[in-house]
N, C-alpha and C positions, 0 to 999 in steps of 0.2 A: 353436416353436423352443426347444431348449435353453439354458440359459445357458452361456456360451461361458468355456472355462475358463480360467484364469489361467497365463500362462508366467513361468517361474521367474527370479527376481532372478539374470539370470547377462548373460553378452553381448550374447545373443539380444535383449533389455531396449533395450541402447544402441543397438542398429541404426536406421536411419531406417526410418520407411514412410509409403508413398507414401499410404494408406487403410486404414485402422482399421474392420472389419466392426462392423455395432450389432447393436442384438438387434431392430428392427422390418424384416428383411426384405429391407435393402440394405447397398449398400456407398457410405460420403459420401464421397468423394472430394475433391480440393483445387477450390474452386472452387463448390461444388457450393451449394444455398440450399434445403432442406426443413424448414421453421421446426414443432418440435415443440408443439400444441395447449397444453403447459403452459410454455411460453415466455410472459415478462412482459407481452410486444404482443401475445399473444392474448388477455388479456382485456381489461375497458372499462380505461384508462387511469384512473388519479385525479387525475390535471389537476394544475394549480401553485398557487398558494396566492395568488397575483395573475393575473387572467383577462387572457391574450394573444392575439391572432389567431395561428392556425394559418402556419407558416409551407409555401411555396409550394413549396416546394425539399426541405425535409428532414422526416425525422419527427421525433416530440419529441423521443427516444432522441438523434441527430446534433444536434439545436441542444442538447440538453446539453453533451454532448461539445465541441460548439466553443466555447460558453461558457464550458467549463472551458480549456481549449486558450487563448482569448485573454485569459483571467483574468492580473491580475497576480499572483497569490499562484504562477500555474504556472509564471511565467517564472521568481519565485524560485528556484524549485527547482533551477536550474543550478547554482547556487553555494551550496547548501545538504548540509552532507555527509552521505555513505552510512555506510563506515564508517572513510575516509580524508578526512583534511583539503584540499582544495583545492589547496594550493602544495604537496600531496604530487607531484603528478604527474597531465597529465595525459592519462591511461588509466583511470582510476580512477572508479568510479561515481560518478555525484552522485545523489541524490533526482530530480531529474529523468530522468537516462537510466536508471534502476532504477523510473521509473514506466513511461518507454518498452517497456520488456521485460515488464514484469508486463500492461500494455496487451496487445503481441503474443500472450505468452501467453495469455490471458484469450480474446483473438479465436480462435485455434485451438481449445481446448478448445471452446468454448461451437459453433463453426461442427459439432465432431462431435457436440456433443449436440444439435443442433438446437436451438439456443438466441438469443435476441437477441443477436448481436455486436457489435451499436450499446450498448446498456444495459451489457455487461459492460465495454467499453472505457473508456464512460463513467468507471465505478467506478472502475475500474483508473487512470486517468491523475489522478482528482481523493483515490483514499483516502489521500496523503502531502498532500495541503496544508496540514494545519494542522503540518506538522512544524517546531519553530523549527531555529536555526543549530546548527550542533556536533552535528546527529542526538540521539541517546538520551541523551547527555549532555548537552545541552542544554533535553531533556526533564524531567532527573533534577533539574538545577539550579531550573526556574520550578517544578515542583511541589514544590520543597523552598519556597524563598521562596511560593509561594502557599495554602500547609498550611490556613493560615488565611483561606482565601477561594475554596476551594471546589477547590483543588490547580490539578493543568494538565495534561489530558490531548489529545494530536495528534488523538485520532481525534473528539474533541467540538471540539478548536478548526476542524478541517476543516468540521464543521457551523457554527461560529458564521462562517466565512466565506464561505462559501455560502450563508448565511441573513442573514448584515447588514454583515458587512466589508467585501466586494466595493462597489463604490460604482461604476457604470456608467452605470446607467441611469436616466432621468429619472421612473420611475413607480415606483420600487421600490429597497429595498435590497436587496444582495445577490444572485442569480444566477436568483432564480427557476427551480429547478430542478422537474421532475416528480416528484411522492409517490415512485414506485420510487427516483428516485437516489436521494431525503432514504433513504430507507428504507434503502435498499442501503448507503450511506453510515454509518448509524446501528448497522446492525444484522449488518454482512455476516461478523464473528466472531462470531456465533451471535446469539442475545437476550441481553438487557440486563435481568440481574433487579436488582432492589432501588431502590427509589426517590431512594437518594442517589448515585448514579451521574452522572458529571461527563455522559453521553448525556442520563441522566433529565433535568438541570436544562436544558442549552443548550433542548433540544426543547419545553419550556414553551409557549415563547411560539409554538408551533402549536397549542395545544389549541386556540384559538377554529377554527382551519381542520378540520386530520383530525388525528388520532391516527395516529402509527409503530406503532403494536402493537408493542412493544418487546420484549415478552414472546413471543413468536412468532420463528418463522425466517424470515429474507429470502427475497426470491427465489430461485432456482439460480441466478443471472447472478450475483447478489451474492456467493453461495455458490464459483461461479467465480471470483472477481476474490480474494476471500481467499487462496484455495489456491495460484492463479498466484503471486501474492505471495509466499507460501511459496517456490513451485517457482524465482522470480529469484532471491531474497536468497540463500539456501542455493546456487545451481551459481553467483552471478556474483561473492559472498563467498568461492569456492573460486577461481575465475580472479582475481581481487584480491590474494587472499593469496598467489598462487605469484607472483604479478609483484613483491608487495611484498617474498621472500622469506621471509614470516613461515611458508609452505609447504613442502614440497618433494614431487616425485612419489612418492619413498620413502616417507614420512609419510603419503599415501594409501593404502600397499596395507594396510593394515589395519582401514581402513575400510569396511563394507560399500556394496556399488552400487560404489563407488569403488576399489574392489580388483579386480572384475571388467574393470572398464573400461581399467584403467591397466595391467594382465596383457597386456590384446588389444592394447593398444598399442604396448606395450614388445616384444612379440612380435611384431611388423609390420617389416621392412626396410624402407619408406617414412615411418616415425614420425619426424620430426625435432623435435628439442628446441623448438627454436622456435614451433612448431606443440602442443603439447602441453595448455598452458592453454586452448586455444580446444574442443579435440577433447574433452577430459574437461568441459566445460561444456557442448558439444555434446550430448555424449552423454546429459550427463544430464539435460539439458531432455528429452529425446526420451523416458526410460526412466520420467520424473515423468509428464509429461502422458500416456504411456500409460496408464500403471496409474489418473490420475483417472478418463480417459475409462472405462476396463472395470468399473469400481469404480463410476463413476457411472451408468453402461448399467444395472450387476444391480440397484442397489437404486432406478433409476427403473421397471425392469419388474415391480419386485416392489410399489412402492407405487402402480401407475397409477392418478397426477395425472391427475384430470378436467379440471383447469387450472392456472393458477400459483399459486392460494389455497389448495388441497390441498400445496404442498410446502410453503408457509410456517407451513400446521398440522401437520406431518408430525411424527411423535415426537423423530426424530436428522433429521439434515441428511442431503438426497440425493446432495451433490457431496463426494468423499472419496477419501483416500486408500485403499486394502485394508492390513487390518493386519499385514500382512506391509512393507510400504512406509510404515506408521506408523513400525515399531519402527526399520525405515531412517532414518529421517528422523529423526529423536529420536537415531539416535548419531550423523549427520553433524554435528546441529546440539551437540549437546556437543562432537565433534570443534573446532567451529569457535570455538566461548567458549575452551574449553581453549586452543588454537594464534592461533586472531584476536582474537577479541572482548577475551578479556582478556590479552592477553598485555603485556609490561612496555612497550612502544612505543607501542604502541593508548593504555594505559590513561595514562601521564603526561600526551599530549597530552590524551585526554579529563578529564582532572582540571584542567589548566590553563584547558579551556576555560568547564568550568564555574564555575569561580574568575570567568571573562568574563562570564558572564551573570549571577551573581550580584552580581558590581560595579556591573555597566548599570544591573539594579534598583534597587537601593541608590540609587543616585547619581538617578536618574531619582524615585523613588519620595520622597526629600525634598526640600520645600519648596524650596531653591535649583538644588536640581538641574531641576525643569519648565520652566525658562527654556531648558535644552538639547533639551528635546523640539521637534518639528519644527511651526510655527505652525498646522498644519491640528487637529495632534494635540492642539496646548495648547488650541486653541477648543472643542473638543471635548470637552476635560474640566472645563472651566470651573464648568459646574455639577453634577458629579458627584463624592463624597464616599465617605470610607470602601473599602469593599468593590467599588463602583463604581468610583472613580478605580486601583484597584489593577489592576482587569482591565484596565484601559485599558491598562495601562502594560505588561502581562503581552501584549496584544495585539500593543503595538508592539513590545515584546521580538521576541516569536516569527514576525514576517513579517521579519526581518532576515535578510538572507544572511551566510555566514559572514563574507565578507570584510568588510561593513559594521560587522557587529558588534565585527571584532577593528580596525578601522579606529577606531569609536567608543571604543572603550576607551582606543588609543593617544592619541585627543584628547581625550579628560577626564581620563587618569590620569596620574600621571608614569615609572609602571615597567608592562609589559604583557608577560605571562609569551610566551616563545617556545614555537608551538606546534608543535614538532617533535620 
């Protein structure tokens, strides 16, 4: 069978359909369950890193998932911001429901690739945990204060809580997850070259179990869960932005994808204003996850995976955008820094808030101030110094929801910037 050719970035894109043809021979359908040989769960599992009894009910893949699901760090995620503040309104993403969509997403893609759905969702719902308060800005602010102690990044802090923060269970710290998550978790924006990497260090302390191959590509599931993540922030950042008015429909037609889409619209006698933000985010979930799926069909036919360990040696990554839908994506997402990300509203609030986390430190981090940390947290760093007592503190920083944080501030400080 030939490879089936690519239809053109135009309306035709934003339509819905019902089933997406592949290139071995059928048509998957919604609903449908033909798990592709180089899917994760085909081959032997690499087990957890503490020996559990098989559970009765679910495969590994679902007790991850619900472990991450009943995790506390996922409940923070509610009140942890996207790329609006909480008492902005609420309509407005949080980290939590921007994991719920990149979740969905991640399920559909991977159902047409014949791919585990379980392992991708997993990813999908747990790659934002180790995100602290204020989103990116509050990123920006601990690895400023933490320069000298090895920085602070979300997607290693998501591993140090999956691997010893979570505190649950009576045999074990941390979640005990399956090699693929840690892996998928680790690695699912490509490999991790250079050994001073904030991935290289957290992972350490599994050299005595398995090595992540660091240096190597994730699974596809993993490789799916990245891209979906791509495909939420960018269409639910455009539905955000037109609510918060930092948008307008007109502002879009000059944007490619988003020019097509907003033409058919605006040309439609049943287009109502109101309806607009939902339909252009619609649209363009539907035009993104097509082009992975056809994009990831040519170049899994061209490398046929004998199993899941042939794509994580594979030269490029099998799950992808076509770069025709590269170059798209690259100017929405400039569109979106230019008009959201950095625009004068976004950025005061986010300046003040990192102002918040940098105080928290501060205050937290000298000697008078550990008396405000929280009694589990002080006994805990009791005998830990230096470099050590800093993570700690960087720890409990970054599991704060926003409101706690700005709630903290207002009771240790006497002036606390208004963040609106």
């Amino acid at each position: 069978m030939g490879v089936e050719s690519r239809p053109p970035a135009s309306t035709e894109l934003a339509q819905s359909r019902v089933a997406l043809p592949n290139d071995y021979g059928e048509s998957l359908a919604p609903g449908a369950r033909n798990p592709a040989h180089y899917e994760a769960a085909a081959g032997a599992l690499r087990g957890r890193q503490h020996k559990e009894d098989a559970c009765p009910t679910r495969s590994p893949f679902q007790r991850d998932r619900d472990r991450v699901l009943h995790s506390t760090a996922f409940r923070r995620l509610t009140h942890k911001t996207q790329v609006f503040i909480y008492h902005e309104g609420d309509h407005y993403r949080s980290r939590l429901t921007h994991s719920l969509e990149v979740a969905q997403i991640a399920r559909t893609i991977a159902r047409q690739l014949r791919l585990n759905e379980d392992l991708a969702e997993c990813l999908s719902l747990a790659h934002d945990l180790g995100h602290p308060p204020f989103g990116h800005a509050g990123e920006r602010a601990l690895d400023a204060v933490m320069h000298d102690h090895g920085g602070f990044d979300h997607n290693a802090q998501s591993l140090r809580i999956v691997l010893s923060l979570e505190r649950k269970y009576a045999a074990f710290l941390g979640l005990n997850l399956t090699w693929e998550v840690l892996e998928g978790l680790a690695k699912h924006n490509g490999p991790v070259h250079g050994t001073a990497s904030p991935i290289h260090k957290v992972t350490r302390e599994l050299a005595h179990w398995k090595s992540l191959e660091l240096d190597s590509w994730a699974s596809a599931e993993a490789q799916v869960a990245s891209l979906a993540d791509d495909i939420a922030y960018l269409t639910h950042d455009i539905d955000d932005g037109l609510r918060a008015e930092l948008l307008s429909v007109a502002t879009l037609k000059n944007v490619p994808l988003l020019d097509t889409i907003v033409a058919d619209l605006t040309s439609r006698s049943d287009s109502a204003p109101a309806q607009m933000p939902y339909e252009i985010s619609r649209r363009m979930i539907t035009a993104l996850i097509a082009d992975v799926v056809g994009e990831s069909r040519r170049r899994l036919k061209a490398l046929a995976p004998d199993g899941p360990d042939a794509i994580r040696t594979a030269e490029t990554g099998v799950i992808a955008f076509s770069k025709e839908f590269q170059s798209i994506i690259s100017e929405v997402r400039a569109f979106l820094f230019a008009r959201v990300y950095r625009s004068d509203r976004v950025m005061v609030v986010m300046r003040h808030a990192e102002d918040i986390v940098k105080d928290l430190f501060a205050h937290y981090r000298a000697p008078e101030g550990r008396a405000d940390l929280p009694v589990d947290w002080r006994r805990a760093g009791e005998n830990l110094s230096g470099g050590q007592a800093t993570r700690l503190i960087a720890d409990y920083l970054a599991g704060m929801t926003d409101r706690f944080a700005y709630a903290e501030h207002q009771r240790l400080f006497d002036a606390t910037p208004e963040l609106r």
